[in-house]
C-alpha positions as CSV (number, residue, x, y, z in Angstrom):
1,X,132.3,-122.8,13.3
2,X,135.0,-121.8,11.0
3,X,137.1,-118.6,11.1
4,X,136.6,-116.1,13.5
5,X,137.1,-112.5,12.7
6,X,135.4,-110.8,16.2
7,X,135.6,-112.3,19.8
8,X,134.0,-110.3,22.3
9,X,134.6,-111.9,25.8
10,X,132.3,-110.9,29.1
11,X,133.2,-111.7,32.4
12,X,130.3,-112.2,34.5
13,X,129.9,-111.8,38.1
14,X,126.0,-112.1,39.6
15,X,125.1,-110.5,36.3
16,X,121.6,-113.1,35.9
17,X,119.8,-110.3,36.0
18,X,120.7,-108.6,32.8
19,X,122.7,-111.3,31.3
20,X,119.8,-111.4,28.8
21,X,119.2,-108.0,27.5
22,X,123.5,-107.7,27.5
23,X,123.4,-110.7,25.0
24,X,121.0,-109.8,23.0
25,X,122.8,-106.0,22.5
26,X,126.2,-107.5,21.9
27,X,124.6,-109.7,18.8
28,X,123.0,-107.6,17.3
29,X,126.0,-104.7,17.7
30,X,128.2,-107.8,16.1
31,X,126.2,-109.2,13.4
32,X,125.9,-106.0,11.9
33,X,129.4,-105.8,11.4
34,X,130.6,-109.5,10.4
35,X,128.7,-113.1,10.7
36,X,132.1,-114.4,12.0
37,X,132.2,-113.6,15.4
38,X,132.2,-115.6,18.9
39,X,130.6,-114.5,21.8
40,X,132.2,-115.5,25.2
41,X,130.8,-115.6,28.8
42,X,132.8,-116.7,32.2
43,X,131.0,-117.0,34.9
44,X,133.0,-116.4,37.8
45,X,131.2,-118.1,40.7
46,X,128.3,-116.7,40.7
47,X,125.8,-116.8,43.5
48,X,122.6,-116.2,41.5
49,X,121.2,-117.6,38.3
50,X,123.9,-116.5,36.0
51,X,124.7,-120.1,35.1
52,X,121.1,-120.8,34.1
53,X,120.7,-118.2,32.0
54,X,124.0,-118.6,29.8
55,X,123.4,-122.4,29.6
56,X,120.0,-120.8,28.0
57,X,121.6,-118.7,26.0
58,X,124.5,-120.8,24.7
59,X,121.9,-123.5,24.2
60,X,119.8,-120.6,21.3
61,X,123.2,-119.9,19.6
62,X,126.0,-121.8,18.4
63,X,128.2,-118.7,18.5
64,X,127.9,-118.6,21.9
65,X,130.6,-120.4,24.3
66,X,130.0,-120.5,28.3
67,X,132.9,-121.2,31.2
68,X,132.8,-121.7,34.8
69,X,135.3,-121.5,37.3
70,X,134.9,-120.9,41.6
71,X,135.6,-117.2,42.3
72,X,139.2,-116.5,41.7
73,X,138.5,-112.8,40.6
74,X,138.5,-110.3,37.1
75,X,142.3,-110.4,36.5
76,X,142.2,-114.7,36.4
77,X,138.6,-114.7,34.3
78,X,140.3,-112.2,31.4
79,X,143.4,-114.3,31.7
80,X,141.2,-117.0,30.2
81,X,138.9,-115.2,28.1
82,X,142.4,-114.0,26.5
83,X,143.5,-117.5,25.6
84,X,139.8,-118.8,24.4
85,X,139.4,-116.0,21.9
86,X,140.0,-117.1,19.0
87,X,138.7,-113.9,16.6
88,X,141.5,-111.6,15.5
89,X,140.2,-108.8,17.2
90,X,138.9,-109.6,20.9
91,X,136.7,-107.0,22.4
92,X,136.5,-106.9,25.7
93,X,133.0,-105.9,27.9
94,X,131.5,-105.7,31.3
95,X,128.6,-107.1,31.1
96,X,126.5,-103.8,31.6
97,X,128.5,-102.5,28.9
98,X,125.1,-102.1,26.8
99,X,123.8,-99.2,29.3
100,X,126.9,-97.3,30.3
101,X,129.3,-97.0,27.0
102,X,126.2,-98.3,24.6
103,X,127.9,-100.6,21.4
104,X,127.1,-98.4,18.4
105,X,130.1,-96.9,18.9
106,X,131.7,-100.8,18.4
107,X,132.6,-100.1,14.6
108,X,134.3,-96.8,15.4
109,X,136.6,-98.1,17.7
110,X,137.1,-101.5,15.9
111,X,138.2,-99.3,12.5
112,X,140.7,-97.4,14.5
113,X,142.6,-100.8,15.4
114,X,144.2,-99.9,11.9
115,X,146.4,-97.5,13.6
116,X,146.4,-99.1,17.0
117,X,147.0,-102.5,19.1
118,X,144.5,-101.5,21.6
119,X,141.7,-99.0,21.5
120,X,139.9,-98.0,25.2
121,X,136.6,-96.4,25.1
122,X,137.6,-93.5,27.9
123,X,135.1,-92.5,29.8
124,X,137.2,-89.7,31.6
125,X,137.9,-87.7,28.6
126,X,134.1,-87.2,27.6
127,X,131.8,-89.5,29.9
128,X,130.1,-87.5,33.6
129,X,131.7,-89.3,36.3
130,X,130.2,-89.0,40.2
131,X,132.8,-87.4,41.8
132,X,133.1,-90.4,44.9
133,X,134.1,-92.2,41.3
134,X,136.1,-89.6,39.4
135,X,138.4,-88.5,42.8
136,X,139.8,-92.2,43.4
137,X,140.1,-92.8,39.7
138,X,141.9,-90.0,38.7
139,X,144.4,-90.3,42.0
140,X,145.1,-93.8,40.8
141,X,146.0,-92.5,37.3
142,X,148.5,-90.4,39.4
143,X,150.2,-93.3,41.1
144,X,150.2,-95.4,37.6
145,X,152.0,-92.2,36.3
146,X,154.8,-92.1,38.8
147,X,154.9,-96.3,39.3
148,X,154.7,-97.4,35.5
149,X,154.9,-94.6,33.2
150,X,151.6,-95.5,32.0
151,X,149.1,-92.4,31.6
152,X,146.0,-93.8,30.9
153,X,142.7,-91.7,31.8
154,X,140.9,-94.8,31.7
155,X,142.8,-97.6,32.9
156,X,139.1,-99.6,34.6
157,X,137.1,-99.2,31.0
158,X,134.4,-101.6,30.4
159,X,134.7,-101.5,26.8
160,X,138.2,-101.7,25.3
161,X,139.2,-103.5,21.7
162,X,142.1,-105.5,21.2
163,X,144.2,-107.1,18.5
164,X,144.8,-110.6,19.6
165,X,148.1,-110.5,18.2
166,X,148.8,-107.9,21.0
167,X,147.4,-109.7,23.5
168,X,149.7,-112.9,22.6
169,X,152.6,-110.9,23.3
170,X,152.3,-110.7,26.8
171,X,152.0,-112.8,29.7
172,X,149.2,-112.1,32.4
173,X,149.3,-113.1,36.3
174,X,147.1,-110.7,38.3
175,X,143.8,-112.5,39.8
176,X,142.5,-109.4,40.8
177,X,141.4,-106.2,39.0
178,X,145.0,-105.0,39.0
179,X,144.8,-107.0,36.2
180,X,144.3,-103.6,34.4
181,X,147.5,-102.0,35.4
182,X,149.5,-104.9,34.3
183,X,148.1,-105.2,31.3
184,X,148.7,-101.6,30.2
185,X,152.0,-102.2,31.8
186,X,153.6,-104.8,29.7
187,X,152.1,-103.4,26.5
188,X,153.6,-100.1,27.1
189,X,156.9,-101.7,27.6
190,X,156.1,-104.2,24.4
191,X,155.8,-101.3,22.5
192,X,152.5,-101.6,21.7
193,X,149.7,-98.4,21.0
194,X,147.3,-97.7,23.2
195,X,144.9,-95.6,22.0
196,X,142.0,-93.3,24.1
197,X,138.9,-92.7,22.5
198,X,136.2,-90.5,24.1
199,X,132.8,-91.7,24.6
200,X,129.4,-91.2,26.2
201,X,129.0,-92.3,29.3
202,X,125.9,-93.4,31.5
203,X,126.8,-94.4,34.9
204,X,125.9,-96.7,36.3
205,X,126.5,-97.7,40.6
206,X,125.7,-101.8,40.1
207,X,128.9,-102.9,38.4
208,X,131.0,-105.4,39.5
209,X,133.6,-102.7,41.0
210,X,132.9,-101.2,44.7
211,X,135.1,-98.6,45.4
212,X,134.9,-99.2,49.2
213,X,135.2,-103.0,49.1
214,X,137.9,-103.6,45.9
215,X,139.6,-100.1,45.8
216,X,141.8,-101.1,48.8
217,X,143.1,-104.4,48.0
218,X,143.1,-102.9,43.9
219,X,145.2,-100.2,45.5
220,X,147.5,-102.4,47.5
221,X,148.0,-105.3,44.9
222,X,149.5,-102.3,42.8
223,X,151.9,-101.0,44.9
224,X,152.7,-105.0,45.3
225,X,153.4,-105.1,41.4
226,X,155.4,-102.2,41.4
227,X,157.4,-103.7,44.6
228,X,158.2,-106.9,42.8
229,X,159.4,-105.2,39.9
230,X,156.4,-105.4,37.4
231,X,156.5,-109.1,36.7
């Protein structure tokens, strides 16, 4: 495949299930913006049949590119995904993506990278949040304030667009989903724009992200950032 103009990457995490359906969105919001675009999957040691159904899919489409690893966690499989892009603008998407943010809005947000390095789809800022979600969430964005300086509404989004020339500025350690705050981190203090854009949102309790089993070790992986001194 030649040039790429579009990479959107998916991490995926016991997503068999609707690995399918999440594919066939993510074409068809892609193809009708450009025919030079990449689609990438990680599968991050998946239990199910994740693996059987991307080796499916990849098999069906040339544009499609699969990777495995063991479980090492979100922050390492974006990490990756980062480096393997190799469009010029790399979207980034849970894998339910299709049902809570829906990709129409995919064009909107892409346009707007003409004033910006990074464009989040916020779901704070228009989306209905359960309140066991929105209370943690916006208590973190507190702490981010007061650690890093960074004042993002919706520093976990699902959906966020990236120039890869913004990513290739910074360098990325975090295994975990702190991942998010030391991204935002490093490309607030690069210099770089981030820009919030509301959205619709559809919630939706079967992501990848428990509050009760990852909001602890998310919250005390941050505070370890901070304590090392943001490297």
């Amino acid at each position: 495949m030649g040039k790429v103009n579009i990479s959107a990457v998916i991490p995926v995490y016991n997503s068999g299930s609707i690995l399918h359906e999440a594919y066939s969105h993510i074409k068809r919001a892609l193809s009708g913006m450009t025919g030079k675009y990449e689609i990438l999957f990680r599968n991050d040691g998946s239990s199910d049949d994740s693996q059987r159904v991307l080796e499916r899919i990849a098999k069906s489409d040339r544009r499609v590119r699969i990777f495995r690893n063991e479980n090492r966690g979100l922050g390492y499989v974006l990490r990756q995904m980062f480096k393997d892009a190799r469009g010029d603008i790399v979207i980034y998407l849970d894998a339910d993506a299709y049902m809570t943010f829906g990709l129409s809005q995919l064009p909107r947000l892409i346009r707007k990278t003409k004033d910006a390095d990074v464009v989040i789809s916020s779901r704070y800022k228009q989306g209905r949040i359960p309140l066991h979600r929105l209370v943690p969430s916006r208590t973190y964005k507190i702490i981010n304030e007061r650690l890093f300086g960074v004042g993002i509404d919706d520093i976990g989004s699902g959906l966020v667009v990236f120039k890869k020339s913004a990513l290739d500025r910074i360098k990325l350690y975090s295994n975990g989903f702190e991942i998010h705050i030391e991204l935002y981190t490093k490309l607030h203090r690069a210099g770089l724009r981030v820009l919030e854009v509301p959205t619709d949102y559809v919630h939706w309790d079967e992501g990848s992200f428990k509050m009760l089993k990852h909001g602890p070790r998310t919250l005390a992986m941050t505070f370890k950032y901070w304590l090392n001194g943001c490297r």
